[in-house]
SEKOL-877011 format. One record per residue: x, y, z of N, C-alpha, C in turn; residue in one letter. Coordinates in Angstrom, 3 decimals. Example, Ala and Ser with C-alpha at 12.3 -4.5 7.8 and 13.67 -1.06 7.14 Angstrom:
<rolos>
+----------+----------+----------+----------+----------+----------+----------+----------+----------+------+
!      n_X !      n_Y !      n_Z !     ca_X !     ca_Y !     ca_Z !      c_X !      c_Y !      c_Z ! resn !
+----------+----------+----------+----------+----------+----------+----------+----------+----------+------+
!   13.190 !   -5.690 !    7.800 !   12.300 !   -4.500 !    7.800 !   13.200 !   -3.300 !    7.800 !    A !
!   12.850 !   -2.250 !    7.080 !   13.670 !   -1.060 !    7.140 !   12.900 !    0.030 !    7.870 !    S !
+----------+----------+----------+----------+----------+----------+----------+----------+----------+------+
</rolos>
This chain:
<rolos>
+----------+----------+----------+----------+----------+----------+----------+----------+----------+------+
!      n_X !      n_Y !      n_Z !     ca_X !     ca_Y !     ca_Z !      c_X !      c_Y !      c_Z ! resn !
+----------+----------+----------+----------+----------+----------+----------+----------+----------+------+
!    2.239 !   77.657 !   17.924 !    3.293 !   76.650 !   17.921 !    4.331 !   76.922 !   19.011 !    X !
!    4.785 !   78.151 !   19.123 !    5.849 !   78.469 !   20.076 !    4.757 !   78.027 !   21.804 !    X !
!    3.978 !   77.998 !   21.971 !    3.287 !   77.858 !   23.215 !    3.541 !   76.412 !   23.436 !    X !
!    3.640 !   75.135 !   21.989 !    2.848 !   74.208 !   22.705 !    4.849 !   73.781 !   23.008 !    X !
!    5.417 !   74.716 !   22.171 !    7.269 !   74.118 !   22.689 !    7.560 !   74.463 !   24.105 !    X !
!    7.048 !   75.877 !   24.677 !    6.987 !   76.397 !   25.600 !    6.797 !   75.061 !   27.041 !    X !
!    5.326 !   74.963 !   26.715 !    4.673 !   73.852 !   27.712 !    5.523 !   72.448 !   27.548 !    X !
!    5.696 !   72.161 !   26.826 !    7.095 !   70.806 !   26.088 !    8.237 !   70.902 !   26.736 !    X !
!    9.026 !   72.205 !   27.160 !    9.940 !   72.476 !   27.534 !   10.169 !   72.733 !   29.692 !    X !
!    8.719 !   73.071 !   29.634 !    8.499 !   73.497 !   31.367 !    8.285 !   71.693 !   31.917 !    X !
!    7.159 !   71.181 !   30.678 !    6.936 !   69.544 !   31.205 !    8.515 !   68.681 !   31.513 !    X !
!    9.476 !   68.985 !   30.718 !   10.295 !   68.488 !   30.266 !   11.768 !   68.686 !   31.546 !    X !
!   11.785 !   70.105 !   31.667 !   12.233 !   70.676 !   32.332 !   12.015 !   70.309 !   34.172 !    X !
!   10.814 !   70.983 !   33.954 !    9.898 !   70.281 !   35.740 !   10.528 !   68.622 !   36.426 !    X !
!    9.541 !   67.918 !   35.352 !    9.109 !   66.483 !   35.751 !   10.290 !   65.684 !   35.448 !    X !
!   11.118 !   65.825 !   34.836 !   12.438 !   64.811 !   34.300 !   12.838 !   64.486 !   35.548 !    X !
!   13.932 !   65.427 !   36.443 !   14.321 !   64.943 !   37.261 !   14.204 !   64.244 !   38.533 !    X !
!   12.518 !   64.445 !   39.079 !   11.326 !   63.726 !   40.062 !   11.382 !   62.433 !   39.872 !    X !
!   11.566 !   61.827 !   38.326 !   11.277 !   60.709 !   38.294 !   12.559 !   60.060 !   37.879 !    X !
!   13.960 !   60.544 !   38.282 !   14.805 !   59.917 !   38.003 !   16.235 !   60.097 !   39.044 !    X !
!   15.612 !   59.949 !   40.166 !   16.663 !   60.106 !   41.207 !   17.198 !   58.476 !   41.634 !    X !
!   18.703 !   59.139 !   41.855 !   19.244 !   57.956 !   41.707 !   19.288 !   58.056 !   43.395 !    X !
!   19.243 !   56.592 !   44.090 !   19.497 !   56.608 !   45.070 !   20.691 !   56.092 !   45.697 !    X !
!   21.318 !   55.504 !   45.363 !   22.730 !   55.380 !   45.187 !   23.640 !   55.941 !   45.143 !    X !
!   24.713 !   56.198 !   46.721 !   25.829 !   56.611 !   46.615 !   27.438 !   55.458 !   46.167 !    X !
!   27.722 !   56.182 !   44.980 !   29.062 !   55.982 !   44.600 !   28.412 !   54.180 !   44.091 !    X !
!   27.569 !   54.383 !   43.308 !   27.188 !   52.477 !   42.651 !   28.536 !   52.554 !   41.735 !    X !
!   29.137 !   52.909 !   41.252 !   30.266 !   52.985 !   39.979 !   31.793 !   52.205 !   40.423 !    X !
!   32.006 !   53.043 !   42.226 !   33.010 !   52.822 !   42.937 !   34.120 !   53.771 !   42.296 !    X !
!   33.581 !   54.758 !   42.000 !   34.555 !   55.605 !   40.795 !   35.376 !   56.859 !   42.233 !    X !
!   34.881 !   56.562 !   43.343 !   35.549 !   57.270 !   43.856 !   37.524 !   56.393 !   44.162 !    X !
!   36.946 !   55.238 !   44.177 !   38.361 !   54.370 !   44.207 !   38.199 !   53.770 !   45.753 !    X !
!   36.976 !   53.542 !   46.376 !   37.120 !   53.440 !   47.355 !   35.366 !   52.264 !   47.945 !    X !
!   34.616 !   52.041 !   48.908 !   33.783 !   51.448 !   48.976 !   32.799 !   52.830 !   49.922 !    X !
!   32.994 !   54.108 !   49.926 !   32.420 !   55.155 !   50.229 !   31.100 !   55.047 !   49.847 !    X !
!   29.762 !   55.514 !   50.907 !   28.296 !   55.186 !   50.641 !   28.207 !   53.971 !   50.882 !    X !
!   29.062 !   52.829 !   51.130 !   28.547 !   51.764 !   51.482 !   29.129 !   51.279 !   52.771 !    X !
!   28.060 !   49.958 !   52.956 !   28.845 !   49.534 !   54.424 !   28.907 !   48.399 !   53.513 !    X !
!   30.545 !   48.045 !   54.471 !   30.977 !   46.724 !   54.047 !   31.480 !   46.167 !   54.922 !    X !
!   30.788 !   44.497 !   54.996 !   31.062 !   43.060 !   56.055 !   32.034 !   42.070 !   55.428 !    X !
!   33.099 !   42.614 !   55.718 !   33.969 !   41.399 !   55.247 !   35.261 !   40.864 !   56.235 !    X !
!   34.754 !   39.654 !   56.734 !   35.362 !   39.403 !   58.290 !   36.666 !   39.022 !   57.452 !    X !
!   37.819 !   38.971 !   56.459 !   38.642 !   38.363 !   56.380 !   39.241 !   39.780 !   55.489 !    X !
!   38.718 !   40.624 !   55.351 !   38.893 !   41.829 !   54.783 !   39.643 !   41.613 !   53.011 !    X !
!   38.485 !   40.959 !   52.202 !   39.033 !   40.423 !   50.906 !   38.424 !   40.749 !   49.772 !    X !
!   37.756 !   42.210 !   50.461 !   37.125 !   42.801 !   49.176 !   37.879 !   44.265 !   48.907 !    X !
!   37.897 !   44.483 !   47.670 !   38.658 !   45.287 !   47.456 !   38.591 !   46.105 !   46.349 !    X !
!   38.624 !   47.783 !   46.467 !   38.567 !   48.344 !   44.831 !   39.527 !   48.166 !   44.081 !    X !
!   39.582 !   47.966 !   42.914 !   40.333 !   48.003 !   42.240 !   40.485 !   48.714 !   41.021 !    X !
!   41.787 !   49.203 !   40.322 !   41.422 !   49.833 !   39.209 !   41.431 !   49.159 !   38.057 !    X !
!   40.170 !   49.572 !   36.961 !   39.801 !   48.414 !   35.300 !   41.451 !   47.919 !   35.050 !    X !
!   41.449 !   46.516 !   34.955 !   42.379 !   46.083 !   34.099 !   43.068 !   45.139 !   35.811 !    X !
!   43.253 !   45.191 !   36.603 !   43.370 !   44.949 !   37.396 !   43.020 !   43.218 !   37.524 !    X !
!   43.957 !   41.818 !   37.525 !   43.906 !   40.722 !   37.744 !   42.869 !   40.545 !   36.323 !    X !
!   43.360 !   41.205 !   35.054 !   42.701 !   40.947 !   33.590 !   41.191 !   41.398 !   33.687 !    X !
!   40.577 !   41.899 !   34.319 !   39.306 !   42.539 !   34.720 !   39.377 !   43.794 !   34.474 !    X !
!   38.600 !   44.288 !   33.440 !   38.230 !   45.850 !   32.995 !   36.508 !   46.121 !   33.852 !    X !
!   36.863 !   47.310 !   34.443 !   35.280 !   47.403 !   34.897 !   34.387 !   47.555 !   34.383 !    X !
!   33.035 !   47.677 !   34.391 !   32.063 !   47.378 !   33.521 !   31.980 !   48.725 !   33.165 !    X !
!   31.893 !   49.595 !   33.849 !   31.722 !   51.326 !   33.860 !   32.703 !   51.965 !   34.516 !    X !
!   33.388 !   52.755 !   34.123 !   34.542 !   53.975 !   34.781 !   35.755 !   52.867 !   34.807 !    X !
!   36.062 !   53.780 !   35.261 !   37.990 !   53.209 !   35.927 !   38.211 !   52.233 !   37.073 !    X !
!   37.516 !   51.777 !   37.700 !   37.231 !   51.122 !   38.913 !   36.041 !   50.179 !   39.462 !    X !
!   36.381 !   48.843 !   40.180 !   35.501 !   47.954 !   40.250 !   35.847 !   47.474 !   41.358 !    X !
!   35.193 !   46.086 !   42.073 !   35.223 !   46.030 !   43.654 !   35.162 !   44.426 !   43.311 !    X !
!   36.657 !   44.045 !   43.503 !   37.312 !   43.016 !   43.491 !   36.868 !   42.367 !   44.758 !    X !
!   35.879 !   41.090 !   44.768 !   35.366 !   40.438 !   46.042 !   35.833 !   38.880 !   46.331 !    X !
!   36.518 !   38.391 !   47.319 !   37.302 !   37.117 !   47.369 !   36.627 !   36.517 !   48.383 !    X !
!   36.157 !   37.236 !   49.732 !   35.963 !   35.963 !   51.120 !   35.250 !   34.759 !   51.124 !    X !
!   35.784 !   33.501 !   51.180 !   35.050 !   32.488 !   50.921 !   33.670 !   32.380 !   51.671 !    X !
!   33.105 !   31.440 !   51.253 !   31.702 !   30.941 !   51.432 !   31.653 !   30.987 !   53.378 !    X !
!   32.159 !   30.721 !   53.779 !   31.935 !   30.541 !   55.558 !   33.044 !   32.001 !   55.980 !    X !
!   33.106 !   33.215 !   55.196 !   32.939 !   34.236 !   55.503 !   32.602 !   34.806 !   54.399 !    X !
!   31.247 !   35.076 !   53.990 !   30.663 !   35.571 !   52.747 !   30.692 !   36.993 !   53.299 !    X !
!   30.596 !   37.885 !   52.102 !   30.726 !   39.586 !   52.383 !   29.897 !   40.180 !   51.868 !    X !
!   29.594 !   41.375 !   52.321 !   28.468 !   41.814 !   51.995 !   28.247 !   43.615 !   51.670 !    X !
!   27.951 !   44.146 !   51.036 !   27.928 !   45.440 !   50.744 !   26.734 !   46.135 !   50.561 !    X !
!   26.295 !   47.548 !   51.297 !   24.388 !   47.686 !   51.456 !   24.970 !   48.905 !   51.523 !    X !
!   23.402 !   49.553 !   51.364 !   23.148 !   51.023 !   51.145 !   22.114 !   51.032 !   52.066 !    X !
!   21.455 !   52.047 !   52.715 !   20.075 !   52.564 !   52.990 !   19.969 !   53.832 !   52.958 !    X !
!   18.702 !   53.801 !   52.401 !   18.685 !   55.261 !   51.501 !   17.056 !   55.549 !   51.995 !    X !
!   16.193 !   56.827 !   51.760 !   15.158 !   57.393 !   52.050 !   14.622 !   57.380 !   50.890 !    X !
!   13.373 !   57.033 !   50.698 !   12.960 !   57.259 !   49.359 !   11.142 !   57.882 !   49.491 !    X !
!   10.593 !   57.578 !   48.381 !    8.894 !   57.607 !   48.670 !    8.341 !   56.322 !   48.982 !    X !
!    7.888 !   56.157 !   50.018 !    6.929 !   54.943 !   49.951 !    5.981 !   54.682 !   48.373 !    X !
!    6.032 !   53.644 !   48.056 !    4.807 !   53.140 !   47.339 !    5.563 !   53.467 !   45.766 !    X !
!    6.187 !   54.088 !   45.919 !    7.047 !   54.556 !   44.319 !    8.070 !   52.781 !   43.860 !    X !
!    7.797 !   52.955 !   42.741 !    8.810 !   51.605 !   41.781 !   10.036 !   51.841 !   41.926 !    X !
!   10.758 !   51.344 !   42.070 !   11.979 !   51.365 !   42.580 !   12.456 !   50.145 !   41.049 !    X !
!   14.171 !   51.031 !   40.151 !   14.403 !   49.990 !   39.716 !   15.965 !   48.973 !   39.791 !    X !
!   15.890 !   48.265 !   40.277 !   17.426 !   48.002 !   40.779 !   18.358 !   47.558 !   39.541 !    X !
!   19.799 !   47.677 !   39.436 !   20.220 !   47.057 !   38.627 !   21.804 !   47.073 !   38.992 !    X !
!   23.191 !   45.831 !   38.275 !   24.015 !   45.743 !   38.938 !   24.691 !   44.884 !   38.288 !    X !
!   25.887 !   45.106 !   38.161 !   26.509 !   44.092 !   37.043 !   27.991 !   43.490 !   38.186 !    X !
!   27.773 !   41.874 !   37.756 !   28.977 !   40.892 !   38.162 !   29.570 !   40.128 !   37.716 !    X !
!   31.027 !   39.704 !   37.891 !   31.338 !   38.904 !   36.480 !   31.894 !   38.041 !   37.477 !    X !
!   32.275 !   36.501 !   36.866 !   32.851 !   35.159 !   37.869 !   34.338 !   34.969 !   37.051 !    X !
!   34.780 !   34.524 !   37.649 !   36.462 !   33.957 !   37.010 !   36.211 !   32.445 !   36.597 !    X !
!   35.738 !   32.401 !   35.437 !   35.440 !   31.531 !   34.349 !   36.458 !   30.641 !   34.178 !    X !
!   37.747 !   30.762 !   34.158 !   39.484 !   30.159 !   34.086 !   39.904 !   29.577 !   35.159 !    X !
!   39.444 !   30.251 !   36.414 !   39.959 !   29.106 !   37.474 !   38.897 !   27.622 !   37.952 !    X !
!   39.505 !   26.950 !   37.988 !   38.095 !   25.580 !   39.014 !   37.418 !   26.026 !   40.110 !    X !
!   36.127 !   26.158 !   39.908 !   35.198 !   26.451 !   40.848 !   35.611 !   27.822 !   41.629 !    X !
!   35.730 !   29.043 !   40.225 !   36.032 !   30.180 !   40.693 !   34.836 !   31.465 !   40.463 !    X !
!   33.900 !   30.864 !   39.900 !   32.804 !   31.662 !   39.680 !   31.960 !   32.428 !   40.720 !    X !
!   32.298 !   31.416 !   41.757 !   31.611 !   32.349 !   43.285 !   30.291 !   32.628 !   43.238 !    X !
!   29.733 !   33.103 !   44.260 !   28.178 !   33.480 !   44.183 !   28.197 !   34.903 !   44.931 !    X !
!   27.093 !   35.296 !   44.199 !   26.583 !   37.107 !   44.076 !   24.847 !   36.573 !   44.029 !    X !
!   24.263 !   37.475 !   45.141 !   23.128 !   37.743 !   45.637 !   22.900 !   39.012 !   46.214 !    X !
!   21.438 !   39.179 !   45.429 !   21.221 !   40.852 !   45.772 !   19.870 !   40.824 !   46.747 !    X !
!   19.888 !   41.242 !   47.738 !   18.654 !   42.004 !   48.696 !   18.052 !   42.823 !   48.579 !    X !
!   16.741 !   42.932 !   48.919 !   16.040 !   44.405 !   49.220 !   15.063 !   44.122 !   50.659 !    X !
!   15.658 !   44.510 !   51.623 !   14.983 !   44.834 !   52.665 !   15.032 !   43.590 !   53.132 !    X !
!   16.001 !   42.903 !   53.178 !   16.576 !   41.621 !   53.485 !   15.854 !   40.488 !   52.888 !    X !
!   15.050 !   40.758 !   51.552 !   14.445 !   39.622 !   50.828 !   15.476 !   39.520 !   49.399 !    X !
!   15.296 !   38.293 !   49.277 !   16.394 !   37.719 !   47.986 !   15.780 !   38.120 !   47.035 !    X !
!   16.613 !   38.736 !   46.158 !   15.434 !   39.184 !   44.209 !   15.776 !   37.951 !   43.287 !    X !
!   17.790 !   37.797 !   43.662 !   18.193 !   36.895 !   43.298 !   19.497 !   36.686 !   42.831 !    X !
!   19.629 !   35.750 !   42.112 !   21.352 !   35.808 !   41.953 !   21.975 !   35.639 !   40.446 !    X !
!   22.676 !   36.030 !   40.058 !   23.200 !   35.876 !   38.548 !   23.540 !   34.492 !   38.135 !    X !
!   24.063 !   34.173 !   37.076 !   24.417 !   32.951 !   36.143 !   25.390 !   33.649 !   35.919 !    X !
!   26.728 !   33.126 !   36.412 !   28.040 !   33.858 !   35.875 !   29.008 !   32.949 !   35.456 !    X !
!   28.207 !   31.992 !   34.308 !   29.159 !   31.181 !   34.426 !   29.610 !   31.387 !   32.379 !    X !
!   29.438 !   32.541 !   32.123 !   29.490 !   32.665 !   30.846 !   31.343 !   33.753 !   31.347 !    X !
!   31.335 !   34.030 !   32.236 !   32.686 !   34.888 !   33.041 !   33.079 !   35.890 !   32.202 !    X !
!   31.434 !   36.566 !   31.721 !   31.530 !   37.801 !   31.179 !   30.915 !   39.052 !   32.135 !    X !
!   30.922 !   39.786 !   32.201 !   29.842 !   40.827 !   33.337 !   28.351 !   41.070 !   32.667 !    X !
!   27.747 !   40.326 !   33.735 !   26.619 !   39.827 !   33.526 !   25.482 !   41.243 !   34.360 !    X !
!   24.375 !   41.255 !   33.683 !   23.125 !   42.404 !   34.066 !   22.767 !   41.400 !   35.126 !    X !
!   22.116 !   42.209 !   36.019 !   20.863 !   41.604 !   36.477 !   19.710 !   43.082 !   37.030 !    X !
!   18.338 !   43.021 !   36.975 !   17.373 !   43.857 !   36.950 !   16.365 !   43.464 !   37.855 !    X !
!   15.968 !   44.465 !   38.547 !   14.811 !   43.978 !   39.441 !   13.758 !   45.495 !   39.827 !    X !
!   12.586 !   45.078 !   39.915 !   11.917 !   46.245 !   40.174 !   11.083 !   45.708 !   41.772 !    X !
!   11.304 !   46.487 !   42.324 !   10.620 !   46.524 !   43.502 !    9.808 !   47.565 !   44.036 !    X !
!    8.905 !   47.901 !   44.863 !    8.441 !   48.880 !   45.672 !    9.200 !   49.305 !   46.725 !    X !
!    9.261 !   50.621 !   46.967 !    9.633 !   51.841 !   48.484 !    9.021 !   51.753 !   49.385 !    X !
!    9.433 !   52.059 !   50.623 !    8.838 !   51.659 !   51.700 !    8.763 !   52.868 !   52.338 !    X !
!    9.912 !   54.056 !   51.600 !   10.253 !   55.030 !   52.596 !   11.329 !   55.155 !   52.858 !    X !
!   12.063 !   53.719 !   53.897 !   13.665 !   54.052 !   53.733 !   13.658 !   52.341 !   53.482 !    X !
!   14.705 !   52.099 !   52.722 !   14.800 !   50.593 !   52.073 !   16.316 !   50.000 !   52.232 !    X !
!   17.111 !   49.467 !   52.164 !   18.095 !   49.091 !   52.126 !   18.476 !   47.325 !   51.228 !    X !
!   19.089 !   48.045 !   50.011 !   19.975 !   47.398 !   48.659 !   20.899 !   46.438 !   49.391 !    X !
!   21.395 !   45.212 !   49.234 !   22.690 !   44.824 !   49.584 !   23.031 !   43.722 !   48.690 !    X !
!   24.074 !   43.434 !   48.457 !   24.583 !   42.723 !   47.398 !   25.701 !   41.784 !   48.440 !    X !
!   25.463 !   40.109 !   48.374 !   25.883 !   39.469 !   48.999 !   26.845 !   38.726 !   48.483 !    X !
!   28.120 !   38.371 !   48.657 !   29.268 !   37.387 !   47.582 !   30.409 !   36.884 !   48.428 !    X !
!   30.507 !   35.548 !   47.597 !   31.656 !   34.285 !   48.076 !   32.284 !   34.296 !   46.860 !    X !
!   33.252 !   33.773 !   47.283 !   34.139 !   32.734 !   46.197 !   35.220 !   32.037 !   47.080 !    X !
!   35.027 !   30.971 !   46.969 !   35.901 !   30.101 !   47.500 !   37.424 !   29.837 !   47.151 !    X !
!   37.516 !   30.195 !   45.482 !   38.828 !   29.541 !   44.888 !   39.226 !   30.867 !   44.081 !    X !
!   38.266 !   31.951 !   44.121 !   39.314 !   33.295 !   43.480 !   37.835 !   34.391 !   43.578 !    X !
!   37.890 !   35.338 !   42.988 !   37.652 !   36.779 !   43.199 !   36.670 !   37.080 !   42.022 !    X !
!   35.094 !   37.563 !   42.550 !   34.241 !   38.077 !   42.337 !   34.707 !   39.063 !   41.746 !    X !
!   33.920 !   40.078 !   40.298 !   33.855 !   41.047 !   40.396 !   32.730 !   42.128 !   40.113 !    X !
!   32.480 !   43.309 !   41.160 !   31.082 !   43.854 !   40.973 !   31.063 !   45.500 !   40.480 !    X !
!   30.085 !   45.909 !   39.839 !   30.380 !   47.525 !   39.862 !   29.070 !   47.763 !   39.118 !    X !
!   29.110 !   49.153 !   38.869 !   27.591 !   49.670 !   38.348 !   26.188 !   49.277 !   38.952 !    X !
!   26.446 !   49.847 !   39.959 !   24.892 !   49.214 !   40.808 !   24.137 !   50.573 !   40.942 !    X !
!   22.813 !   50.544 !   40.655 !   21.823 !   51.974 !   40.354 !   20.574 !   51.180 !   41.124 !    X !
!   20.113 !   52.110 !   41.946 !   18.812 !   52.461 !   41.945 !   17.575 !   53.653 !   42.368 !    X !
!   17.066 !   54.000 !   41.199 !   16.000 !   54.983 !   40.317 !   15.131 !   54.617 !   40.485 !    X !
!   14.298 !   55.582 !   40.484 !   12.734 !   56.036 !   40.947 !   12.582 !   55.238 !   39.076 !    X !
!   11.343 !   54.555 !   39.367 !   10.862 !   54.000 !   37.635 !    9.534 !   55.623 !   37.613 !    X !
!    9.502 !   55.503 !   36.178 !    8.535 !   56.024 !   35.625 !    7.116 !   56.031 !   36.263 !    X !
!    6.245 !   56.753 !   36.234 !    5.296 !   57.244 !   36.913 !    5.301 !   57.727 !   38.413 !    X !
!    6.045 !   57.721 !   38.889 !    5.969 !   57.678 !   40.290 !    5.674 !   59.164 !   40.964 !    X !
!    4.768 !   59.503 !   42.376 !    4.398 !   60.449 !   42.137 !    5.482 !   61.999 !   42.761 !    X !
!    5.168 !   62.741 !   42.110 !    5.859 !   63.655 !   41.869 !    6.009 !   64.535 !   43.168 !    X !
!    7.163 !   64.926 !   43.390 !    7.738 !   65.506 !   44.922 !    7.008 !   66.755 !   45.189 !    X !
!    6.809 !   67.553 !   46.320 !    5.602 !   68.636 !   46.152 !    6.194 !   69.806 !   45.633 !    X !
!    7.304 !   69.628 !   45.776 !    8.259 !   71.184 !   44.825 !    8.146 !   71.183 !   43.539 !    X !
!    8.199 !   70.022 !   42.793 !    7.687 !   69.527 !   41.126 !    6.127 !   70.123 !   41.231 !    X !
!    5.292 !   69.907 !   42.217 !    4.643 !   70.343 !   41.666 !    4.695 !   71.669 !   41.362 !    X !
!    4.761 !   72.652 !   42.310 !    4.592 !   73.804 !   42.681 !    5.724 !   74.691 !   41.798 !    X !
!    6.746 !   74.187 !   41.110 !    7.635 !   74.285 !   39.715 !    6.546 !   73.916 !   38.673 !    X !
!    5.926 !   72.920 !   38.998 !    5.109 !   72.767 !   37.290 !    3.585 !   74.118 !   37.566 !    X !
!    2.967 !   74.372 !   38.892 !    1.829 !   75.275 !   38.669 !    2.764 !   76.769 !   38.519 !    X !
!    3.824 !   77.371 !   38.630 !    4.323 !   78.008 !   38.304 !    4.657 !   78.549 !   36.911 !    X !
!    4.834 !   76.935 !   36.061 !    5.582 !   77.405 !   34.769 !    4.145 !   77.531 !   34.155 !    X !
!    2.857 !   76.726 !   34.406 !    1.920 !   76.821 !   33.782 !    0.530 !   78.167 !   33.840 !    X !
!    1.177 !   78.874 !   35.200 !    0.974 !   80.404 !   35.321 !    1.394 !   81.367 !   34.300 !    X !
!    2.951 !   81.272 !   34.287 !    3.469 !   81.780 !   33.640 !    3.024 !   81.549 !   31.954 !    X !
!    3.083 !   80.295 !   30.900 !    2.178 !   80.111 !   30.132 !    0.989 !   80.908 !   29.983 !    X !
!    0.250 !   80.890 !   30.986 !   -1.124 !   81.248 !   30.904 !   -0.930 !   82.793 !   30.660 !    X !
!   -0.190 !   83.637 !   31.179 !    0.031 !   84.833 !   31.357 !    0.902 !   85.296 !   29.473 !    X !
!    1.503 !   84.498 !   29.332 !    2.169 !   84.510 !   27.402 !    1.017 !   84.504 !   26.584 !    X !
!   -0.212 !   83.476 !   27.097 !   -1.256 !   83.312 !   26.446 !   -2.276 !   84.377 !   26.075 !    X !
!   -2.149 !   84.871 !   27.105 !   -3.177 !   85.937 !   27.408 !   -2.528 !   87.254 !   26.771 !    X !
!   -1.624 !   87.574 !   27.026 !   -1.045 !   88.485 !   26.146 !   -0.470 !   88.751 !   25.015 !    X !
!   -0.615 !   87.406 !   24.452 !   -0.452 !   87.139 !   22.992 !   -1.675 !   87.523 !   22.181 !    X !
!   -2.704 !   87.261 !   23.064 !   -3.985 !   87.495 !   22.807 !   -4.302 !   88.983 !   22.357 !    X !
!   -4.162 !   89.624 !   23.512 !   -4.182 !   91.098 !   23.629 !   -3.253 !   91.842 !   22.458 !    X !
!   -2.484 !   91.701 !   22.242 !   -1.525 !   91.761 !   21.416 !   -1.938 !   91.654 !   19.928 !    X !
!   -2.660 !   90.433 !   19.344 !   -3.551 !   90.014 !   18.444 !   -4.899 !   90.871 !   18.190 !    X !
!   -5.597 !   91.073 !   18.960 !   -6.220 !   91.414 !   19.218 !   -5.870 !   93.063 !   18.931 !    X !
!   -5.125 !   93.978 !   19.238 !   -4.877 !   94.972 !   19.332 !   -4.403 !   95.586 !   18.044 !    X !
!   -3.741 !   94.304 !   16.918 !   -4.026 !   94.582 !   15.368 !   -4.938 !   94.462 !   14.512 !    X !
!   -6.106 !   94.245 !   15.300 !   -7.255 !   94.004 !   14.060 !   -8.094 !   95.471 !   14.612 !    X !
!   -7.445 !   96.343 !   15.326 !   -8.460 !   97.510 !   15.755 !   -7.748 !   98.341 !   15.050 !    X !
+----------+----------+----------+----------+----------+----------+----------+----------+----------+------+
</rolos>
């Protein structure tokens, strides 16, 4: 029993973190700032802000990224990051619209590798999910596109993680034939050990 916790614990230990790298610098905005990202905003009307800020609590942490430039200067915020080719990639990203003003809901559109995944329904002017799984190319680049004509977008919690199965980095491996050496070597001398009370 203690062997098969052993192997439970090296699997557990090893492989967890291979398949759960975030690629995303600062998705939260928790530094208080738009750091890890590049940002296009010709009228300069995007902005962090801290939760509570124009009645807006952020979706996650203390801080969110208050977005205003109208439609004929839309703004834009991207990452590019290195990843594995051919690995699932899973995107995700929350935005909320200003529900209270006339035609203040604005539009939010997300990219990957300059193809549209798509755009939210924010007209419930709650902070809304949106999810997308895509494939790696290697190096990829996220961007999240937004207007509002008559008031201020708001965006935060943007992640993207290696999905499940994806294959495992060559140091995982060479951490997992290690721990399963080691195993083998408990095994064997548990044996001996056993073995050495029935004589």
């Amino acid at each position: 029993m203690k062997y098969q916790a052993a192997v439970a614990a090296i699997l557990i230990g090893v492989a967890g973190p291979a398949w759960a790298t975030e690629y995303l610098q600062n998705g939260s905005f928790e530094t208080g700032d738009v750091s890890g990202w590049s940002l296009t905003d010709p009228l300069g009307l995007t902005f962090v802000q801290p939760s509570g800020f124009a009645g807006i609590a952020a979706e996650e942490g203390k801080f969110y990224v208050q977005a205003g430039p109208p439609s004929s200067f839309a703004g834009a915020l991207s990452q590019t990051f290195a990843d594995t080719a051919g690995q699932k990639l899973n995107l995700s990203g929350w935005a909320i619209g200003d529900a209270t003003t006339p035609g203040g809901l604005g539009d939010v559109s997300y990219f990957f590798d300059g193809v549209l995944l798509g755009s939210p329904d924010l007209s419930s002017g709650t902070w809304t999910l949106s999810t997308f799984q895509v494939a790696a190319t290697g190096s990829d680049t996220f961007e999240i596109q937004y207007s509002n004509d008559n008031s201020f977008n708001g965006l935060d919690n943007f992640s993207v993680v290696g999905a499940g199965g994806a294959v495992p980095e060559l140091s995982t491996w060479g951490l997992s034939l290690l721990g399963f050496a080691g195993l083998g070597l408990l095994v064997r001398s548990g044996r001996r050990s056993a073995g050495g009370s029935f004589a």
